[in-house]
N, C-alpha and C positions, 0 to 999 in steps of 0.2 A: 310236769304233768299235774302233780296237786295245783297250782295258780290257775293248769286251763280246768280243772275240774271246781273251782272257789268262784273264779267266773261264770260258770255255767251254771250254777245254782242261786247266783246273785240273780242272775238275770231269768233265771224263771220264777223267782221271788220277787221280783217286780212285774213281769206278765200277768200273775196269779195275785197280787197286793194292789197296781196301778202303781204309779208312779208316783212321790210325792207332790204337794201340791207347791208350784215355785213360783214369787213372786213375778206379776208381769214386769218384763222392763220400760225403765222409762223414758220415753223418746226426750230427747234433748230439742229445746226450741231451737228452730234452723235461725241461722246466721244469714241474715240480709246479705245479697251477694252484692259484691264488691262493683261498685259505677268504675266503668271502663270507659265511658265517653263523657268528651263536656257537654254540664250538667247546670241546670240549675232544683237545685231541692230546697220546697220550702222551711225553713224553722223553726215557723211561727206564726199565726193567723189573727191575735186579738189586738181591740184598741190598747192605748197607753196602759191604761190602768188595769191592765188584766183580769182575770177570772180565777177565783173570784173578787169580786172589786172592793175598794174601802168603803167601809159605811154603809154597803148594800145591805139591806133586810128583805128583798125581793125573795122568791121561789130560785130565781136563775143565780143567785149564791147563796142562798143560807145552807144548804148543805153543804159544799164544795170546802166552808169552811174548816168541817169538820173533816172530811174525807176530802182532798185536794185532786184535780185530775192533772195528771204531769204533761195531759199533751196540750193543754192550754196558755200556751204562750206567746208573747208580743211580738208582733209581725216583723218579722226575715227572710230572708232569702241568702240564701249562698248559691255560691258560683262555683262549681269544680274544671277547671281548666287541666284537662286528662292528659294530654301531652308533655306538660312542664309540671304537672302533677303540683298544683298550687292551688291553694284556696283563699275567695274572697267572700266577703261577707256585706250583705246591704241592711246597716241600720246595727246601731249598738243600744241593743235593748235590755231592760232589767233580768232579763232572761239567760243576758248575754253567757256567762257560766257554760249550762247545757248548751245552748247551741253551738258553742265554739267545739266542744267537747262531741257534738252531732256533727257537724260539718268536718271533724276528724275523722270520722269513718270512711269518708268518700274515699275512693281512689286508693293507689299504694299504700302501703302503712307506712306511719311517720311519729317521729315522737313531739312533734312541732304542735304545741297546744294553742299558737296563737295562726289568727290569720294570716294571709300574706297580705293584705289591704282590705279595709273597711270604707264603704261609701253611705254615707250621710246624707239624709234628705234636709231635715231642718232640725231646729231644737228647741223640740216638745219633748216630753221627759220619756216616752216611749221611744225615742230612734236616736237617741246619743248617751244616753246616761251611764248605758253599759261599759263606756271608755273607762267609767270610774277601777273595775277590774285589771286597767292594766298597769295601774300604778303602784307605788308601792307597800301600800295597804297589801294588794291581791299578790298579781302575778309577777311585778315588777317588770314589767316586756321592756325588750331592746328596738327601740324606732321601724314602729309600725305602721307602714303609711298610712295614716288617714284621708279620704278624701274631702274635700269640704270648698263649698260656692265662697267670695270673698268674704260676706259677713258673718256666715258660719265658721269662716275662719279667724277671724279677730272676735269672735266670742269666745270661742277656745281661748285665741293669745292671750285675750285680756280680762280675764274673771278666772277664780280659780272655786276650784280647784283641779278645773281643767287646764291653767296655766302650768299648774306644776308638770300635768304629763309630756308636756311640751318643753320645758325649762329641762328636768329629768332624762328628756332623751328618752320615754315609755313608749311616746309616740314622735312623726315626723308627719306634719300637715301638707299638705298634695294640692295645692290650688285648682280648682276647676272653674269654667266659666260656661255659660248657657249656652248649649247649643255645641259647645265644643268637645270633640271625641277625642275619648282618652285609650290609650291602644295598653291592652294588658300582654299580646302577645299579638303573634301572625294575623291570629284566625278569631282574637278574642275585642270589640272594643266596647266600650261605655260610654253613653253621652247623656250628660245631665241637659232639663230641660226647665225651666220658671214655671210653677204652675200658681194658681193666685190661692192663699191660704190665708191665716192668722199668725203674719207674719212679725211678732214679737221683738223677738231678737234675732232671727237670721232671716234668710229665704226661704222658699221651699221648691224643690225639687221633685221631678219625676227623673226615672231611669229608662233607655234604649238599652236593653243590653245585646247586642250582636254576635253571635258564635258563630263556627263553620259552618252551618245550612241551616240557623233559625233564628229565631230574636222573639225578646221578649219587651211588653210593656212591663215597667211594674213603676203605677202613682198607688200610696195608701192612702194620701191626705191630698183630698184639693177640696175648694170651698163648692161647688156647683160648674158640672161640667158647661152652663152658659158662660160663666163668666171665665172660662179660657179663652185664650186668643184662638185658641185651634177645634178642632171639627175631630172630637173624640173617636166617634163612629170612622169618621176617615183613618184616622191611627191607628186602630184595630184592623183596619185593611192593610196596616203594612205591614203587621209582625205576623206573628203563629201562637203567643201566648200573651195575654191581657192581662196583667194582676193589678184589680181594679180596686178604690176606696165602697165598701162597702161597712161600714161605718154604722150606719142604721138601716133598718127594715123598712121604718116610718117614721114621723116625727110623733106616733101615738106614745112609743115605746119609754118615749123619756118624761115622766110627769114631775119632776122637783126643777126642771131647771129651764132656763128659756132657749128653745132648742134653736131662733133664729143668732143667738151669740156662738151655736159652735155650729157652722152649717158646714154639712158633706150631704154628695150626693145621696140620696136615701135608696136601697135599692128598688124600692117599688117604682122610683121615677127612672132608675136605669131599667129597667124591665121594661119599661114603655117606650123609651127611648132606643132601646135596640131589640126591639119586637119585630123591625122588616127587616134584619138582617138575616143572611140565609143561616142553612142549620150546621154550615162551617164554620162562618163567622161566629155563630152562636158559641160555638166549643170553644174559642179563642179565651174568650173571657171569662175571668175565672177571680171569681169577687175572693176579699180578703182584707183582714181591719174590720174585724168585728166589735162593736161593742159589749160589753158583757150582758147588754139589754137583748142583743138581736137575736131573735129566736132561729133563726138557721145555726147556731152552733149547736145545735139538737138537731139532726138530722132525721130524726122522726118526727120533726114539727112540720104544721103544714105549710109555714111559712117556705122550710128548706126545699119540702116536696115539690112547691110553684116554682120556685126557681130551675128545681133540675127538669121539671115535667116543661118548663120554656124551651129548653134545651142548653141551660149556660152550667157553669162549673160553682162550685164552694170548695174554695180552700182548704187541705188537711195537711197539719204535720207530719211531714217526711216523704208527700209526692215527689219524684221526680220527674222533670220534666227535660228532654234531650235537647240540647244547641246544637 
C-alpha cells in the first residue's frame, strides 16, 4: 500500500514540476544495405596522381592539403559476383588499401581482405602500383590472381620489385589476350580489348565486363577516341554502362605542361561527339579519370552542371551499378 501511495505522489510531482529535461537520442548513421546482386561499384574516380596532386599550388589543391577529402581516389572499379559471393577488382591503385577494405562490404560478410582477382589495364603508376600492398612489406597475400595482357606480364616477371610478388607466391599472373574472354563464373565474363595509349612499358587495355542481364564499358586511359580502331559511339550501343577516360575538361586546364605529349580525350570533345545520341544512350556514359585540374570533381562547377544538364553521368565513389 505505502509503494502505490510513493508512486502516486511521485507522479503528481512531475504533472505539477514537468518532467526533467532528457537528452535527445542520437540516431546512429544507417548502415549501407548490403548489395545482394552482381554489382559493379565504383572505388575511385581520379587521374594517377590524385587529389590533391604533387606540386599543385592551384585553388583545386591548396586546401585539400591541409584538410584531405577521403573520397578522392584513383579510378576503380570492382565487381561483386553475388552468387559465388567473390570479389574482383579493376586496376591496383595507390588507393589500393581503402578500396580493397570498400569492396569488402559488398555482399556476405567475410574476413578475406584481399580480392579474389585484379585486372590491369597498363602500367602507369595509377592502375598497378597498388600490387605493391601485397607483398611482404603490407599484407603478405597468398597467390592472388592477377590479370595482365603479355607485356604487362613480363613487366611484372621482369623488374622488381614487382618480380618479388611473383617469385613470393603474393601474387599468380593470369595471362590475357585482346579480344579474348575470360569467364569468372556462369553468368560473369571479361574481355580485355587494345586501345592505343602511351604505351611505355606494357599495353593498354579497355574492359567488356558482362554479367547476368548487363555489361559495362570501362576504358580510363585511351589517347583520342579517333585514333581507335573502333567507333566508340558504336560500343556504347552495346553495353548499359560506359565508364569513359575523362581525363580533362579542356586542354585550357593544364598551363605548366605540353598537353599534346599526354593526350586523352578531353570531355568537351566527347560532349560533341555524342551530342546525337539519344537521352538513353546519354545515361550509359558515365565519364571517370579525372584530373585533379578538371573542374567537374566540384559538382557545383559549371563545368559539372554542362555535363549533367547534356544528359550524361560523372563518376562518384561508391555508385553502384547492377549487372
Amino acid at each position: 500500500m505505502t509503494k502505490h501511495i510513493y508512486t502516486s505522489v511521485l507522479l503528481l510531482f512531475f504533472l505539477a514540476c514537468g518532467t526533467p529535461d532528457l537528452p535527445e537520442p542520437v540516431a546512429k548513421p544507417a548502415k549501407p544495405p548490403k548489395q545482394t546482386s552482381t554489382s559493379i561499384v565504383v572505388l575511385g574516380t581520379l587521374q594517377d596522381g590524385g587529389s590533391p596532386h604533387i606540386g599543385c599550388t592551384k585553388d583545386c589543391c591548396r586546401s585539400l592539403f591541409k584538410e584531405p577529402d577521403v573520397s578522392r581516389q584513383v579510378v576503380s572499379l570492382g565487381l561483386y559476383d553475388a552468387p559465388n559471393n567473390k570479389r574482383y577488382l579493376f586496376e591496383a591503385t595507390p588507393d589500393f588499401s581503402r578500396q580493397t577494405k570498400a569492396l569488402k562490404k559488398y555482399g556476405s560478410p567475410t574476413s578475406q581482405e584481399t580480392p579474389d582477382g585484379i585486372f590491369l589495364t597498363h602500367a602507369h603508376i595509377g592502375h598497378y602500383t597498388g600490387l605493391m600492398y601485397l607483398g611482404k612489406e603490407a599484407r603478405g597475400a597468398k597467390e592472388v590472381p592477377v590479370y595482365a595482357m603479355p607485356k604487362m606480364k613480363a613487366f611484372l616477371e621482369n623488374n622488381g620489385p614487382w618480380s618479388q610478388l611473383v617469385s613470393e607466391g603474393n601474387i599468380v599472373l593470369q595471362p590475357l589476350e585482346d579480344e579474348q574472354a575470360v569467364a569468372l563464373s556462369d553468368s560473369i565474363t571479361v574481355v580485355p580489348f587494345r586501345v592505343p595509349h602511351r604505351d611505355e612499358f606494357s599495353e593498354t587495355v579497355g574492359y567488356r565486363i558482362v554479367g547476368p542481364s548487363k555489361s559495362a564499358l570501362f576504358i580510363p586511359d585511351i589517347d583520342k577516341w579517333e585514333k581507335w580502331g573502333k567507333d566508340i559511339v558504336e560500343e556504347i550501343s552495346k553495353v548499359d554502362y560506359a565508364f569513359l577516360d575523362a581525363t580533362f575538361y579542356s586542354g585550357e586546364e593544364i598551363g605548366n605542361r605540353d598537353i599534346s605529349l599526354i593526350p586523352h580525350p578531353f570531355i568537351s570533345e566527347s560532349l560533341i561527339k555524342f551530342a546525337n545520341l539519344s537521352a538513353v544512350e546519354k545515361q550509359k556514359v558515365v565519364f571517370i579519370h579525372f584530373n585533379h585540374t578538371n573542374p567537374v570533381i566540384d559538382r557545383s562547377s559549371p563545368a559539372a552542371k554542362a555535363v549533367l544538364k547534356a544528359g550524361f553521368r560523372l563518376a562518384e565513389i561508391g555508385e553502384v551499378f547492377g549487372l
